[in-house]
Backbone bond lengths (Angstrom), bond angles and torsions (degrees), N, CA, C in turn:
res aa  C-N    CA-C-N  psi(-1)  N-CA   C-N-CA  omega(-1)  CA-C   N-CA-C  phi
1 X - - - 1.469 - - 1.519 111.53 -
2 X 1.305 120.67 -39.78 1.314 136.79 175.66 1.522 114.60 -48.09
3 X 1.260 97.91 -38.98 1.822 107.68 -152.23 1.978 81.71 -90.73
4 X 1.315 137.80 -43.67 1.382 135.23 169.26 0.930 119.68 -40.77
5 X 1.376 115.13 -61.78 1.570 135.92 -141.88 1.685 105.29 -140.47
6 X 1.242 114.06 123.62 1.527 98.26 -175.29 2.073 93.08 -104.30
7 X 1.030 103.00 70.33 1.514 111.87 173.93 1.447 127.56 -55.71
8 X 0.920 129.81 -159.69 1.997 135.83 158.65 1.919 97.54 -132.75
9 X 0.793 120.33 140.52 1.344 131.07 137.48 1.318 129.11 -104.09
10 X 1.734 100.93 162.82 1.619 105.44 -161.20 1.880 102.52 -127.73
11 X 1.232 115.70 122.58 1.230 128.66 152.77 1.702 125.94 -86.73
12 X 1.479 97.46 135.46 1.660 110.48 172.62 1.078 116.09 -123.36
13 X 1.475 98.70 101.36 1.665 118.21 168.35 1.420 125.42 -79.91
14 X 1.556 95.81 -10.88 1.409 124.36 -178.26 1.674 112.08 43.79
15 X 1.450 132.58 -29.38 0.927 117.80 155.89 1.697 118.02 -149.23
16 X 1.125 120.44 -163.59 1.540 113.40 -142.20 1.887 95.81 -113.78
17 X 1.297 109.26 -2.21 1.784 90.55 -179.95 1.647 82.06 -149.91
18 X 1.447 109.55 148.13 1.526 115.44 148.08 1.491 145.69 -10.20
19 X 1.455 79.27 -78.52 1.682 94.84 163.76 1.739 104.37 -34.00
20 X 1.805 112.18 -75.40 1.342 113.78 -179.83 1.792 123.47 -19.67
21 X 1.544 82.91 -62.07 1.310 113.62 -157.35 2.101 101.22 -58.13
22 X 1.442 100.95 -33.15 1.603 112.09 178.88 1.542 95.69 -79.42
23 X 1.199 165.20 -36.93 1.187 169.37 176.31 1.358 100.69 -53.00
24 X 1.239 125.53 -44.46 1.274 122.47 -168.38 1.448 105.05 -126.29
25 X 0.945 112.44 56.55 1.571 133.30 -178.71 1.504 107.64 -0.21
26 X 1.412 120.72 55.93 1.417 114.03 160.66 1.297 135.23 -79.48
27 X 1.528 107.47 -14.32 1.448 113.17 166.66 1.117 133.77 54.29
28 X 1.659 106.29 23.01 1.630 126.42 151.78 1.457 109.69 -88.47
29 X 1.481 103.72 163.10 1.500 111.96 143.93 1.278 123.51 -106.82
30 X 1.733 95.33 -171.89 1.944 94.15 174.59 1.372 106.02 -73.00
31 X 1.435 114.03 -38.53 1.642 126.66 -165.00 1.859 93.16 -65.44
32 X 1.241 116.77 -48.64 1.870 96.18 174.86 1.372 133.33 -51.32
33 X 1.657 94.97 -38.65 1.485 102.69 159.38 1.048 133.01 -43.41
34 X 1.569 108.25 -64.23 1.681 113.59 -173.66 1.121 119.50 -66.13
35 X 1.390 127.49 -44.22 1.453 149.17 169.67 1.782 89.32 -33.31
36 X 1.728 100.38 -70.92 2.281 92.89 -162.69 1.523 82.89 -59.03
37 X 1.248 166.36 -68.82 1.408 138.25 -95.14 1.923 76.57 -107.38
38 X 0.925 118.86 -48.05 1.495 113.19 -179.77 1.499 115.01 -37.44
39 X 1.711 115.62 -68.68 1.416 109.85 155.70 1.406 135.01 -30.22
40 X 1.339 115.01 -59.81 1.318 106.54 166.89 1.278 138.93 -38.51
41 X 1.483 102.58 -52.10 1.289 111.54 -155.59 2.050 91.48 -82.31
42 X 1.358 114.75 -12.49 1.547 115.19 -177.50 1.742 102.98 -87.79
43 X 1.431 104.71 -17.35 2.017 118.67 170.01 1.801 88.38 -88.99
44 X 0.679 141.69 -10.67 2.005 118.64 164.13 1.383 106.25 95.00
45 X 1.516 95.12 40.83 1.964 103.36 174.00 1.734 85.18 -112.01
46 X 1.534 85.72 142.27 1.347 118.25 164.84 1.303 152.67 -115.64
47 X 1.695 94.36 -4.30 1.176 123.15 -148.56 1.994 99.99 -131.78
48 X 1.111 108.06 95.23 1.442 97.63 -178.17 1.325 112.54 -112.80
49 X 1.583 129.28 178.77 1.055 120.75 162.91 1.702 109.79 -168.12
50 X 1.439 116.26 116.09 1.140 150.69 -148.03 1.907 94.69 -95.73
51 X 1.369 100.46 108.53 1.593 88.91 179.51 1.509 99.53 -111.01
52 X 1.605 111.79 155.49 1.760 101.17 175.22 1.950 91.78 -153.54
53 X 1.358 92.41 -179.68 1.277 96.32 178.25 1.723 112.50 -139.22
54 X 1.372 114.96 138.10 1.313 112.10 -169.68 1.907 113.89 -132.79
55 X 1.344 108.73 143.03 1.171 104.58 -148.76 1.655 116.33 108.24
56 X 1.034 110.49 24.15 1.516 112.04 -170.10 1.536 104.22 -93.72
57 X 1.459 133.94 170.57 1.289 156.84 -158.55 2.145 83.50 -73.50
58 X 1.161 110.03 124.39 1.738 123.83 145.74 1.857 86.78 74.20
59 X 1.349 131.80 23.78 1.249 110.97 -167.85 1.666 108.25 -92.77
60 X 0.995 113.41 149.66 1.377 108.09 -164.38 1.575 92.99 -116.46
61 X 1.389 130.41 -155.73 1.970 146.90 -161.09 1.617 90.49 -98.56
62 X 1.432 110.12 -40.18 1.470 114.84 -159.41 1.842 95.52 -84.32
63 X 1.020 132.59 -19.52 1.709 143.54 133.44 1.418 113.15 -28.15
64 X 1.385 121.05 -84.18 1.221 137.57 -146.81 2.189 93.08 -75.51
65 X 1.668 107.50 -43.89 1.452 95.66 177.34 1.444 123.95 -52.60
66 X 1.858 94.96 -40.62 1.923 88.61 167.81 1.261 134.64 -54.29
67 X 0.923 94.81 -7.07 2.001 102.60 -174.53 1.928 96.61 -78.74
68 X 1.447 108.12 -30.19 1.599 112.51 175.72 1.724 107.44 -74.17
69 X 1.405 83.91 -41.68 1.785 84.72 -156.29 1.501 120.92 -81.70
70 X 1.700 103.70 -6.48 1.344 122.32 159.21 1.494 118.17 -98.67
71 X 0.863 136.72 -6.36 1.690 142.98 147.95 1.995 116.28 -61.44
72 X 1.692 65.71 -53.88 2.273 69.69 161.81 1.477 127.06 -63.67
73 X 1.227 100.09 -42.89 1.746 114.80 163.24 1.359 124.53 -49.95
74 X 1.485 113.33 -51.11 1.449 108.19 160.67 1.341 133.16 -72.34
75 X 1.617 117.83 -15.82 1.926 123.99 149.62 1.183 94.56 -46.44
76 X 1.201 135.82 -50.40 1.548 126.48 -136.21 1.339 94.19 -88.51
77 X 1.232 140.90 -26.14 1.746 141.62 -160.24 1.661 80.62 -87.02
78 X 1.575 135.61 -55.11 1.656 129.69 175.60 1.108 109.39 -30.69
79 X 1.490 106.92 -54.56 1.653 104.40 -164.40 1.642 105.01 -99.57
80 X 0.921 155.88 36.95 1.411 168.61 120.82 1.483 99.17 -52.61
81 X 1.445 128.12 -86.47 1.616 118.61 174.23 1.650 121.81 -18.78
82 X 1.008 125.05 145.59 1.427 135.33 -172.07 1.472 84.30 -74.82
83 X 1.284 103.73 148.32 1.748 125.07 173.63 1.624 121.99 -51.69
84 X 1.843 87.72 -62.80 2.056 99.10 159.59 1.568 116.44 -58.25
85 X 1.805 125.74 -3.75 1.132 95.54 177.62 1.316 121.29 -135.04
86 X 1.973 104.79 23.93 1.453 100.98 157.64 1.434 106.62 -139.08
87 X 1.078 104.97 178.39 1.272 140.71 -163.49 1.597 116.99 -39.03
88 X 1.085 160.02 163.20 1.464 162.06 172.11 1.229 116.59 -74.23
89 X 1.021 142.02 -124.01 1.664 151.94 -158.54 1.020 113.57 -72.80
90 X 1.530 137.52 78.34 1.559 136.41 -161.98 1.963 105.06 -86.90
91 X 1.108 106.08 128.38 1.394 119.27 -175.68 1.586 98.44 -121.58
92 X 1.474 111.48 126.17 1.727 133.83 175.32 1.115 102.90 -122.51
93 X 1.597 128.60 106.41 1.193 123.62 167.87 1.742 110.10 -95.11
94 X 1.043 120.20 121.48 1.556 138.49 165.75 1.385 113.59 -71.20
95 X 1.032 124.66 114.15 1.781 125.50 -158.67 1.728 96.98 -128.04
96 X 0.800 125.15 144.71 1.993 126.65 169.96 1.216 109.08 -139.76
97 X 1.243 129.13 112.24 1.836 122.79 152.09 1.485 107.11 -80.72
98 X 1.263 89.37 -167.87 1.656 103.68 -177.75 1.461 114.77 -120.12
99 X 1.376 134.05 127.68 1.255 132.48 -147.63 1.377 101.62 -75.78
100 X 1.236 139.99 132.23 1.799 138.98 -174.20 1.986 88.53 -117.65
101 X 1.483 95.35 111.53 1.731 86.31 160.65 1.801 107.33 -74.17
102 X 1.329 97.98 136.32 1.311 113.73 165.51 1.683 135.96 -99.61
103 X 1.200 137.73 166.73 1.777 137.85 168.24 1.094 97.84 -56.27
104 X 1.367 111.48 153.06 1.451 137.61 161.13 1.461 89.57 40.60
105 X 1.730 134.81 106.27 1.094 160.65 177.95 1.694 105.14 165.38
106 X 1.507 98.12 160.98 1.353 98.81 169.28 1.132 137.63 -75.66
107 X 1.838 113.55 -6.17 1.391 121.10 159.12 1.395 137.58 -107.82
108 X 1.485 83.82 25.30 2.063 94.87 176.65 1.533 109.15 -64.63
109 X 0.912 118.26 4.76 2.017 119.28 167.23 1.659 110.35 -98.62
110 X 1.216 108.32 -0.10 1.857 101.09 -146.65 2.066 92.23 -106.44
111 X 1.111 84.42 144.49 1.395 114.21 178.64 2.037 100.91 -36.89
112 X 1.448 125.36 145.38 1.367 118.43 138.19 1.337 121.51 -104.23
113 X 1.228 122.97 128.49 1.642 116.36 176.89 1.646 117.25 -65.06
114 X 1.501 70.92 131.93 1.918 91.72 -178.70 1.967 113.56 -39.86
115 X 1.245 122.09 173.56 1.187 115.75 -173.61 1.212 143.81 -88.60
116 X 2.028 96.35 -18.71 1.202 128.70 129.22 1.516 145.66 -48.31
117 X 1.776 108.49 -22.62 0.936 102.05 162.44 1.235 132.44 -101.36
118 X 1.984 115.50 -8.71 1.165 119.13 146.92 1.632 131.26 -47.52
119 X 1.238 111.22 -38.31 1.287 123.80 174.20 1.416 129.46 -51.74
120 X 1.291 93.95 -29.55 1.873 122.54 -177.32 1.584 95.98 -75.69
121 X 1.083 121.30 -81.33 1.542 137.87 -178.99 1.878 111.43 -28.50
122 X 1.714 79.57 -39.58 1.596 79.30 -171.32 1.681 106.32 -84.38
123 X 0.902 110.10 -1.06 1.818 115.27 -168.14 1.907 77.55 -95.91
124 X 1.031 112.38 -72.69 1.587 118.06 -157.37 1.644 103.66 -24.69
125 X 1.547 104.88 -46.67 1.715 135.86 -168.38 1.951 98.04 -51.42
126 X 1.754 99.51 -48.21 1.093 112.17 -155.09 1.494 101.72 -73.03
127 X 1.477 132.17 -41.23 1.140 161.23 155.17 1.616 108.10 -32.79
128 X 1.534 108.78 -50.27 1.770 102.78 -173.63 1.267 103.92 -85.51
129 X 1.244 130.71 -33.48 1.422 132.53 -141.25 1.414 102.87 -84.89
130 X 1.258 147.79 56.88 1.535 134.76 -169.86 1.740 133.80 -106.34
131 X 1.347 75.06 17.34 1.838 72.48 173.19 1.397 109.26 -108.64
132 X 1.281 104.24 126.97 1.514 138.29 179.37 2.017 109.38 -16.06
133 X 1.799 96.43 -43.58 1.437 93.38 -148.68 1.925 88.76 -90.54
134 X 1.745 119.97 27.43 1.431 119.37 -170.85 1.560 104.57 -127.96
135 X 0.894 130.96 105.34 1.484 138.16 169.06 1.546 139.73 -41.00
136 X 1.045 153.45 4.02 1.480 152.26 -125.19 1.409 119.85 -40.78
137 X 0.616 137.43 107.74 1.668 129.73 174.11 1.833 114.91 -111.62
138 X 0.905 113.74 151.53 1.669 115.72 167.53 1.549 106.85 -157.65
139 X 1.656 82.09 148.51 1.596 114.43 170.89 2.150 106.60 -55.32
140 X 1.384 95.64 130.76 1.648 99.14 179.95 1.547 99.67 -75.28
141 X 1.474 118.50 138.08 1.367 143.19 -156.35 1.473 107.03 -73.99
142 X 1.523 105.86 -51.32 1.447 135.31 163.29 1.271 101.90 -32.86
143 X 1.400 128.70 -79.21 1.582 136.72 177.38 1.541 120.62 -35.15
144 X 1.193 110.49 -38.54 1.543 132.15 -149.26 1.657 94.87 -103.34
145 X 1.413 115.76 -37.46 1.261 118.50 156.68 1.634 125.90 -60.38
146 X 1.168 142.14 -16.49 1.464 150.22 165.16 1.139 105.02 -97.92
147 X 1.397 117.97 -40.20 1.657 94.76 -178.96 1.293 128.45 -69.47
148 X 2.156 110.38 -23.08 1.117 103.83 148.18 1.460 141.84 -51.81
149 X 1.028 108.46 -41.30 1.776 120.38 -169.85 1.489 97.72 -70.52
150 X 1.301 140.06 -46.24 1.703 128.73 -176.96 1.646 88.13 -80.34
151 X 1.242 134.84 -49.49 1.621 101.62 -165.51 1.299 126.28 -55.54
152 X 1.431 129.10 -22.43 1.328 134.90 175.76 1.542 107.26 -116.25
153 X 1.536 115.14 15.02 1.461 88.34 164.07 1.718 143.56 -111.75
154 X 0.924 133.97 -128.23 1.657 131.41 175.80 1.193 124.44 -141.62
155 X 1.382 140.53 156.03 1.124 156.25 149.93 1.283 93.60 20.76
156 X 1.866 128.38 -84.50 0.930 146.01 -139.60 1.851 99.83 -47.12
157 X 1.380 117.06 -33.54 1.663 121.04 -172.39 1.338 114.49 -89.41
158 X 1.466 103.87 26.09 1.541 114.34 156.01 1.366 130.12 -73.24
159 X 1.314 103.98 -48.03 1.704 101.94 173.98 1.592 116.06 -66.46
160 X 1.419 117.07 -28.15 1.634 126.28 151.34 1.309 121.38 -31.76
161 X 1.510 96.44 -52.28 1.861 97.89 178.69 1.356 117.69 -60.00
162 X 1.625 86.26 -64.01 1.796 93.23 -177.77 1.604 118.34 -45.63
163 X 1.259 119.83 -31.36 1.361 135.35 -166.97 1.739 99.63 -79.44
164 X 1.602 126.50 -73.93 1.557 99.15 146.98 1.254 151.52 -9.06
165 X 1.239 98.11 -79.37 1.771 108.81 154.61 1.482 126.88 -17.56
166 X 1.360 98.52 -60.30 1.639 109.23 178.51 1.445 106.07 -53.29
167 X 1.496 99.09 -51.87 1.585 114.73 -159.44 1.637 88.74 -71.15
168 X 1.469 158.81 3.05 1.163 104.97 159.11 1.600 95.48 117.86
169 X 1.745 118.47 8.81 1.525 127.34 -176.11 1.682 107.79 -101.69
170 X 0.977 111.69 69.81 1.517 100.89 -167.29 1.847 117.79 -119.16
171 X 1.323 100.64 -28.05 1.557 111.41 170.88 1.625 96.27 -111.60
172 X 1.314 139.51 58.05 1.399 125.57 160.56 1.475 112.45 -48.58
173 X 1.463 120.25 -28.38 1.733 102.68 -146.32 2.124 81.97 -95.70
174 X 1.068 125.60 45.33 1.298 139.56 153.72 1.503 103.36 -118.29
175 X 1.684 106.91 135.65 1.363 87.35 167.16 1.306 124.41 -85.81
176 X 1.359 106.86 -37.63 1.536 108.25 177.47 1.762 124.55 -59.63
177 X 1.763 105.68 8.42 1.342 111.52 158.10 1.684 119.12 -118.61
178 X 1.443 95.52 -0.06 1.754 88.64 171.98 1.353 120.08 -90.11
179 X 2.057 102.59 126.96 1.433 107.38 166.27 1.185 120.13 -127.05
180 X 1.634 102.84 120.18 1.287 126.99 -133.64 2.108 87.22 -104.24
181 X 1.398 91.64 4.04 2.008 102.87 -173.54 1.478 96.79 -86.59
182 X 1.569 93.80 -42.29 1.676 104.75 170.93 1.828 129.66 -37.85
183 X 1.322 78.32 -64.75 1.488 99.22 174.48 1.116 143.28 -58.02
184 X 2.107 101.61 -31.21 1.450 116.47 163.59 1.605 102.59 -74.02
185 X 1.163 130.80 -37.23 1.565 135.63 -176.49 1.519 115.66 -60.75
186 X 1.640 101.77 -48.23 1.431 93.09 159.89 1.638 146.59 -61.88
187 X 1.525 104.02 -41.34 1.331 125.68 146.93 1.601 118.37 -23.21
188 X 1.247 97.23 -68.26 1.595 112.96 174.63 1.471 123.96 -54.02
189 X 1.251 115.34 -43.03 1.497 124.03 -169.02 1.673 101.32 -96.65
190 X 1.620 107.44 4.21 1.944 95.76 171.25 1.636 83.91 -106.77
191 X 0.967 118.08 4.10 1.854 98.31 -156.78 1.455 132.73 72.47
192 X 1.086 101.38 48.92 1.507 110.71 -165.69 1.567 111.06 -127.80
193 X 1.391 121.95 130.90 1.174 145.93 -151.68 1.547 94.14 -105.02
194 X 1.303 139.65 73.50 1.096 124.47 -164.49 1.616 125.50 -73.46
195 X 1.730 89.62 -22.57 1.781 97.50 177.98 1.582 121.14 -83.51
196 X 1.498 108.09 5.31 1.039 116.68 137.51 1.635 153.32 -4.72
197 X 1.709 82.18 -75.67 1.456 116.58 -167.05 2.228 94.76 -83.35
198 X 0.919 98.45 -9.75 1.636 111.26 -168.57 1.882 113.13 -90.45
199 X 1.824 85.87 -1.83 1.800 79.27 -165.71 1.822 108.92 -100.17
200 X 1.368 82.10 -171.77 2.052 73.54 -173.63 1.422 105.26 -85.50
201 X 1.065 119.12 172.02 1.535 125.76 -177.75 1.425 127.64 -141.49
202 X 0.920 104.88 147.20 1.787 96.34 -170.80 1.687 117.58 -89.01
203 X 1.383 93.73 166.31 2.066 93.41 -172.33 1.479 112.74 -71.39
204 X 1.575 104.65 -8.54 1.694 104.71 -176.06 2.240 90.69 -93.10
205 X 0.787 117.32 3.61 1.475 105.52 -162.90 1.424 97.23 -79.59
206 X 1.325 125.89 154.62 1.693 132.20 176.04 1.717 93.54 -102.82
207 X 1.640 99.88 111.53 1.067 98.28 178.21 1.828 112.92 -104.91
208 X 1.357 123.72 165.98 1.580 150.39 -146.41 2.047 82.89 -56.80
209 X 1.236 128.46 -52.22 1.489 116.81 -161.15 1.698 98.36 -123.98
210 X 0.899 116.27 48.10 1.312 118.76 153.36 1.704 143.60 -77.76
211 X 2.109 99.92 -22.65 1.064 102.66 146.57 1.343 128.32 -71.79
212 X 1.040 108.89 6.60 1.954 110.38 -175.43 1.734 90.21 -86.62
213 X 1.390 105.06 159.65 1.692 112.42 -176.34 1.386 95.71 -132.28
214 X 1.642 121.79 81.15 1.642 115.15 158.19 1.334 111.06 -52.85
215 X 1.182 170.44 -84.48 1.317 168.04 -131.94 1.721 101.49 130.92
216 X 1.165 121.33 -22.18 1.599 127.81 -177.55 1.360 110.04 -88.17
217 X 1.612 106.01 130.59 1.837 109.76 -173.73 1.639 102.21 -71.54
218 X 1.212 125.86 155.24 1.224 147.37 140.39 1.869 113.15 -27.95
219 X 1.300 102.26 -65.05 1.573 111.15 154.91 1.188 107.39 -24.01
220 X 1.246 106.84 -106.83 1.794 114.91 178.19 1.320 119.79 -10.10
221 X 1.188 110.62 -46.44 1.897 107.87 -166.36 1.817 94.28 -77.89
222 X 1.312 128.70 -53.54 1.272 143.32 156.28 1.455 103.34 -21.79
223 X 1.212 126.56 -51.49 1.798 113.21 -162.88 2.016 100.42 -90.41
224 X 1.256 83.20 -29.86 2.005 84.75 175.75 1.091 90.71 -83.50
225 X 1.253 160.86 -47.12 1.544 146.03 -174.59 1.981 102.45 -36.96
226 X 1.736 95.50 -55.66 1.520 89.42 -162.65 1.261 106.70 -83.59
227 X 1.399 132.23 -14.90 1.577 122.53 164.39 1.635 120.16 -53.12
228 X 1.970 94.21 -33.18 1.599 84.57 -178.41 1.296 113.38 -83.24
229 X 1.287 121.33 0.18 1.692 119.93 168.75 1.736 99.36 -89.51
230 X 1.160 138.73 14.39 1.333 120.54 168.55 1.892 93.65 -128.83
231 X 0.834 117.11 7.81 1.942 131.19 -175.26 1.823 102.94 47.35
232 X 1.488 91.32 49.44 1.523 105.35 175.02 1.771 103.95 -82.01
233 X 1.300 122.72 115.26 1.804 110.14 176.29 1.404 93.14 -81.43
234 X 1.504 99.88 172.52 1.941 129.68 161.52 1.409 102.34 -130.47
235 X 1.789 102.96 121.70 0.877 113.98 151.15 1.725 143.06 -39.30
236 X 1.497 114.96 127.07 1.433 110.07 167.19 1.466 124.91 -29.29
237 X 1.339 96.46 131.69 1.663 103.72 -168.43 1.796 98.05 -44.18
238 X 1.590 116.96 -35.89 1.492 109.64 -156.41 1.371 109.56 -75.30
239 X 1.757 105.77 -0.78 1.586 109.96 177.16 1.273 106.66 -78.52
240 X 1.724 116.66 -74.22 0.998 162.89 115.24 1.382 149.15 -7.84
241 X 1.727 139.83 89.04 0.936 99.94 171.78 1.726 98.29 -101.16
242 X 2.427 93.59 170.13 1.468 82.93 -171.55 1.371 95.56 -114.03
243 X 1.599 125.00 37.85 1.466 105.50 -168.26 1.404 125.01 51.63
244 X 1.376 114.37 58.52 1.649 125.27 169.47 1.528 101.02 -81.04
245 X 1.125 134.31 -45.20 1.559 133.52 178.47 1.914 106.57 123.43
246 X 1.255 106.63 4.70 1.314 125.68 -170.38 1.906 101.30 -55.69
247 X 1.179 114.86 -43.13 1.298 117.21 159.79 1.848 128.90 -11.75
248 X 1.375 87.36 -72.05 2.051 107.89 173.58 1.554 92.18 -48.11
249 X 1.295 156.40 -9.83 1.387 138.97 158.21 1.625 124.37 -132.09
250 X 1.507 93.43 56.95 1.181 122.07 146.14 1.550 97.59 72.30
251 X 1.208 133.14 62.86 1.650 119.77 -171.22 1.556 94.11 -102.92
252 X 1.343 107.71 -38.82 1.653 110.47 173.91 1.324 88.30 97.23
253 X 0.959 138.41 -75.36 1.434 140.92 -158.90 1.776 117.97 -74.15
254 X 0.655 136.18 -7.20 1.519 163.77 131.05 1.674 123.24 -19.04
255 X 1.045 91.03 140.93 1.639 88.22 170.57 1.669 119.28 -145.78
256 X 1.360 130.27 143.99 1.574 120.67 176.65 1.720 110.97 -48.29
């Protein structure tokens, strides 16, 4: 691909320490990481890009620094290679969104951090990250703030829309057309509490798509909820199955 196309590729470590990374059952390590970015960069890539996510379930400062101190780690696998035998101008872009709990997952109960406290995380990021040849980038807070509030919310943030709408919300996913002044105004003028929709929730709560029937029990999301409060992973279904309920629509391969 290299020798075609002199491209960038992108790795997702999604977050910056273990621990994290077991919370949210990604089921990498650091050592997989470094190992592919090592290869690469010894195949004549130069161009990387490190995606993570911040704002995640139990994450603490000592979280958010790994996201630096493993970006530095992968400079360091660049400069490990002998000089004569890689590549020239190495570019690491460091990228962060903001974690949005979603339906039917194991963190559709879990808190989103306020917008202020994204802001913090992302300064801290801005603060560690300082060598020249590492990029920082982040997801706008503003954005990450609405996309929370419609992914978990209800009916009720209809007259919100329409009320946007009027006002003039119609290309948001541009930035230079999102008005996000709009949106708090609309909010406001239906009566709507939007930070609301942002808080944690309990396993007895009837939540917005629960009449919907993915094939996955309620159970299930409930028992991975509490593994990710002890940073217990689950194996790939192809290891493993964990009794999701996926069975009731015909997977064959499945089990209660």
């Amino acid at each position: 691909m290299q020798k075609v196309r002199k491209s960038g590729i992108t790795f997702a470590p999604e977050a910056g320490t273990q621990r994290m990374r077991d919370v949210i059952n990604k089921n990498i390590t650091e050592e997989n990481v470094l190992t592919s970015a090592k290869m690469l960069f010894e195949g004549g890539w130069t161009n990387v890009k490190l995606y993570f996510m911040i704002g995640l379930p139990s994450e603490t400062d000592e979280d958010i620094l790994g996201i630096a101190e493993l970006s530095q780690k992968v400079l360091g696998e660049y400069f490990s290679i002998p000089k004569e035998k890689r590549a020239k101008n190495i570019n690491i872009t460091t990228s962060t969104s903001s974690f949005i709990p979603k339906p039917f997952t194991a963190f559709q109960w879990a808190k989103q951090d306020k917008r202020a406290d994204i802001v913090r995380k992302q300064d801290i990021l801005k603060k560690a990250i300082t060598q020249k040849q590492i990029r920082y980038i982040w997801h706008d807070n503003k954005t990450s703030y609405l996309e929370g509030v419609f992914a978990r919310g209800d009916r009720r943030l209809l007259p919100a829309i329409i009320e946007a709408v009027k006002n003039g919300c119609k290309f948001d996913s541009w930035d230079e057309q999102y008005k996000f002044d709009e949106w708090e105004k609309a909010f406001k003028t239906c009566g709507i509490d939007a930070d609301w929709y942002l808080r944690e929730r309990s396993y007895d709560e009837i939540l917005p798509w629960e009449h919907i029937d993915m094939g996955i029990k309620k159970e299930f999301f409930i028992r991975e909820n509490e593994k990710a409060k002890r940073a217990e992973t689950t194996p790939n279904c192809r290891e493993k199955c964990s009794g999701c309920g996926m069975k009731s629509f015909g997977a064959g391969v499945c089990c209660e």
